[in-house]
Residue, then its C-alpha position, 0 to 999 in steps of 0.5 A: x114553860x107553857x107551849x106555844x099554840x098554832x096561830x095564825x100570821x095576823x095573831x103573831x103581828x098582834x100578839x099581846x103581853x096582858x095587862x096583867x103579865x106586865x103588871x106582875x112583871x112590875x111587881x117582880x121589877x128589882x129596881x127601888x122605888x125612890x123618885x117622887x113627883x118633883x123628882x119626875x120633874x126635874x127629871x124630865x126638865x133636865x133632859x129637855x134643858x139642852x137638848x133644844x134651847x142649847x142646841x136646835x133653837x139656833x138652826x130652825x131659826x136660821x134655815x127655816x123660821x127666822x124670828x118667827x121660830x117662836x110660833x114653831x115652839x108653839x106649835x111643837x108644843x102643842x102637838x108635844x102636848x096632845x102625845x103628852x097627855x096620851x103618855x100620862x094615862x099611859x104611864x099612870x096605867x102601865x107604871x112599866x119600864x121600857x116606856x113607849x115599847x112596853x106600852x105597844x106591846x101591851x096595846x097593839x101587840x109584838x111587831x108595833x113593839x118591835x117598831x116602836x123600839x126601833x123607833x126609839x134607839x133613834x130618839x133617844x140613841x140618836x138624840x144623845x148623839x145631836x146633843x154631844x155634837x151641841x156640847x163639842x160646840x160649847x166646848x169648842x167655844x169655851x176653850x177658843x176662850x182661853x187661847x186653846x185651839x182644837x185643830x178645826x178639822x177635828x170639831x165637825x162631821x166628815x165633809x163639812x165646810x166649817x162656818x162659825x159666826x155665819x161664815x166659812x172659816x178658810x185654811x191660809x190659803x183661802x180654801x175652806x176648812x173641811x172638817x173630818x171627825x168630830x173628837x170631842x163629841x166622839x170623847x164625850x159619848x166614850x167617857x159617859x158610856x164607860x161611866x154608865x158600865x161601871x155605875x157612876x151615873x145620876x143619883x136623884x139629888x145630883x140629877x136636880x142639882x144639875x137641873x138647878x144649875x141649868x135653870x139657873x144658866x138659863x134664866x139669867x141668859x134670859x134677864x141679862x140678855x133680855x135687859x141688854x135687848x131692852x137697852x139697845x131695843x133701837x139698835x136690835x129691832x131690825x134683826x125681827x124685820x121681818x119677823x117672818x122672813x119671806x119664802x125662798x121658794x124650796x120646800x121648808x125656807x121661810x114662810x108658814x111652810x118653814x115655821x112648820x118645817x122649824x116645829x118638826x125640828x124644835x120638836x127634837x127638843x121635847x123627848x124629855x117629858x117622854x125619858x120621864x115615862x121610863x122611870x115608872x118602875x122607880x116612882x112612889x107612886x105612878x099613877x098620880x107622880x108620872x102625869x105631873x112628872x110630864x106635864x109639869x116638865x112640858x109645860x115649864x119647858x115650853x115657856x122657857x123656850x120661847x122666852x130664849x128664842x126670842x131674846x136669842x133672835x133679837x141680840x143676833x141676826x137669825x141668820x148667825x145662828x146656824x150653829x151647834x152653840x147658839x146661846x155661845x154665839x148670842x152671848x158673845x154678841x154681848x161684847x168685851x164687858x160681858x166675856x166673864x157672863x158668856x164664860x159662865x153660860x158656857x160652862x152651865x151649857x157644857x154641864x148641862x148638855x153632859x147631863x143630858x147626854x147620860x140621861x139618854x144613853x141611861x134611856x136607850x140601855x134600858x130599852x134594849x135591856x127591856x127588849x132583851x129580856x122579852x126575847x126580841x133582842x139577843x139575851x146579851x142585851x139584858x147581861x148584867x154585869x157581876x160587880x157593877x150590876x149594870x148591862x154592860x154588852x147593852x151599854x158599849x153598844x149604845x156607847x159606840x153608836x151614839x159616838x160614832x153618829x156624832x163624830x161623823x153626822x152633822x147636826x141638822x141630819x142627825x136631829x131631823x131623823x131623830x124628830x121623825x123617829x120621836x114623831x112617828x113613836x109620839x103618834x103610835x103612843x096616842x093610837x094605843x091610848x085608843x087601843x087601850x080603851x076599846x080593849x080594856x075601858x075599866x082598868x083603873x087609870x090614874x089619869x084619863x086623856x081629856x076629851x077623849x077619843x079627840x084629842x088622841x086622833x088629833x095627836x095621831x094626824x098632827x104628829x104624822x103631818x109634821x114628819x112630811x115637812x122634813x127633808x125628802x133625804x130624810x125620809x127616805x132614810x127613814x124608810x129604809x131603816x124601818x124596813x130594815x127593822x121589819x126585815x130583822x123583826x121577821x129574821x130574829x125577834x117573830x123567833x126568839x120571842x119568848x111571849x110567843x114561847x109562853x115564857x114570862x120576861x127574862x129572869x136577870x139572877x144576876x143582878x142584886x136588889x139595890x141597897x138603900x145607900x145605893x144611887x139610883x140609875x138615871 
């Protein structure tokens, strides 16, 4: 154990893992080496398949772009884009687990580190939450097809007037229905976390066989909705008139100023070519696999989202879409003779959004199990279990939290702070590129950002532009709960820090080096 030496107050906010600590950390790492570039792939696909185009596309559409949610996708991606190049050289430089927090701390130092986790438990924890609530609508929506009814007071956040097909649904007494809890989100969020702890999560070949069916779900809801579109063109047409509805005056409503406020929430929906950089640990080989893993998955992503959201605006008014099932309600637009094609997108939307949901929960777990392990979060966090070898205490408590936001949240609030927290992390990630290249320009790099220092800073401004689109509530939110953050970091991890103490990351004896016939844990 080295002792710590005096330093100052900046240099303990600054204070770095090396390059080379965190590349001895990811010599030592016990995790298998199995996934290769396809795997990163559909990796990434398979967590950004359901987390937009099944969930948000509907309600950036319907309260903010109207058919013009298209040009929100676009400019989403673009800025995704520019934080995804950023992440490839981070990712081909520092093939680390921990992902974005690992690379702060490598680049800026410990309290950026302890931010960026901060920011990550609401992009990934929070973001498994928006999803299970999207998954509890298709649910919802599928079993309404069978005859079976969950009470609707048990399907929505606590407070909420239910509304399904663009309207209120009312009690028999004329009064709306107030949703209290929503169960089946809360179900879905206890039955992952519970298979998380004991081990049954997504080996690499069941991961791309979920990927496949979603991929499949999706092009087929886009030809067969987009023939039934082509058909009946005459009659649909005037659900894109006008293709950019006019503003209503409020910040956000319409209009150019809500195809941006639309991009900040549809930008929720890329995190999955990010959930590819944790990953780096168990790629053959990072520095070429990871870039190809996130822009391949970005950019096949992107196109598949514009293609649903314009046949999606098409088949239904925008304005029926404020919903946690958009692509329910768009296939049901299809009428009587396409029940058994809305059953069979439905049953894909609720396997895929389940695959989602447990590839961020596996996400988030692994983050405070990084965190845990470099001291900055109490040691329990990184605990493994002895039989399931798995972070057990890590795990229930994701586990709670997710399902907890879910079952009382509404699905707007809980996706905007995820897009802000994702934002705010996507920015910090393009500033320790720069960070990176100023302190150590001749480490090798599998992959180089272009147009460098450019691209990076445009990344930098255009993430941090579209935070202030969201809602004044939500970024007052978003400000406490970063101050909370700083508050903790001060109280507990500036203390326990064990690179403060001159000690490497937290050993884990406990947990076995994977058989070969064992899955791997994503």
């Amino acid at each position: 154990m080295a002792s710590t030496t005096q330093r100052t107050f900046l240099e303990r906010l600054l204070l770095r893992k090396s390059v080379e600590q965190v590349q001895r950390e990811t010599e030592n790492s016990q995790l298998k080496r199995t996934l290769g570039p396809w795997n990163l792939v559909f990796l990434g696909i398979g967590c950004i398949i359901g987390a937009g185009i099944f969930v948000r596309t509907g309600n950036a559409a319907a309260l903010h772009a109207g058919p013009a949610v298209l040009l929100s996708f676009l400019i989403a991606g673009a800025v995704c884009a520019l934080a995804g190049l950023c992440y490839a050289e981070l990712s081909s430089t520092l093939p680390v687990s921990g992902s974005a927090y690992t690379y702060s701390y490598t680049t800026i130092g410990e309290f950026a580190a302890w931010i960026m986790g901060a920011l990550l438990l609401l992009e990934y924890g929070l973001a498994a939450s928006v999803v299970a609530v999207g998954w509890s609508g298709y649910v919802v929506s599928l079993l309404g097809d069978y005859g079976l009814v969950i009470p609707p007071e048990l399907t929505g956040p606590y407070g909420h007037a239910l509304v399904r097909n663009g309207a209120a649904v009312l009690n028999a007494d004329g009064t709306a229905v107030t949703t209290l809890f929503n169960l089946p989100a809360f179900l879905i969020c206890a039955a992952l976390a519970a298979l998380l702890v004991v081990g049954v999560s997504e080996s690499a070949k069941v991961n791309n066989f979920i990927v496949a069916v979603k991929m499949t779900v999706i092009i087929a809801f886009i030809l067969v909705v987009g023939w039934y579109v082509i058909q009946n063109y005459d009659a649909l047409k005037g659900n894109w008139d006008p293709f950019i509805p006019e503003p209503t005056g409020n910040k956000g409503e319409f209009g150019w100023d809500g195809i941006l406020r639309a991009a900040s929430i549809v930008f929720f929906a890329y995190i999955g070519f990010e959930a590819v950089s944790t990953a780096g640990q168990e790629a053959k080989n990072p520095k070429k696999d990871m870039p190809i893993g996130i822009i391949g998955s970005l950019v096949v992503c992107t196109i598949l989202y514009i293609l649903v959201s314009i046949v999606m605006t098409m088949v239904v008014n925008y304005k029926m879409l404020n919903v946690p099932d958009p692509v329910a309600v768009a296939v049901d637009a299809l009428g009587a003779d396409w029940a058994w094609f809305a059953k069979i997108i439905k049953v894909g939307a609720i396997v895929g959004l389940t695959s989602v949901v447990l590839v961020l929960m596996y996400g988030q777990t692994r983050i405070f199990y990084t965190m845990a392990r470099d001291g900055l979060l109490p040691s329990v966090f990184a605990k493994v279990h002895s039989k399931f070898r798995t972070p057990w205490v890590n795990t229930i408590v994701v586990g709670l939290l997710t399902a907890i936001a879910a079952a009382f949240f509404d699905i707007n609030t809980l996706g905007d702070m995820t897009s802000v927290g994702t934002l705010a992390a996507f920015g910090i990630v393009c500033l320790a590129v720069i960070w990176l290249r100023r302190t150590h320009p001749n480490i090798p790099r599998g992959f180089k950002v272009p147009l460098y220092p450019v691209l990076p800073l445009v990344g930098i401004v255009a993430c941090f532009a579209l935070i202030f689109t969201v809602e004044t509530r939500v970024l007052v939110f978003f400000g406490w709960y970063v101050l909370g953050a700083i508050v903790l970091y001060f109280v507990y991890g500036m203390r326990n820090s064990r690179l403060n103490k001159g000690q490497e990351q937290l050993d884990s004896p406990e947990m076995p080096e994977f058989k070969e016939d064992a899955p791997d844990k994503r």
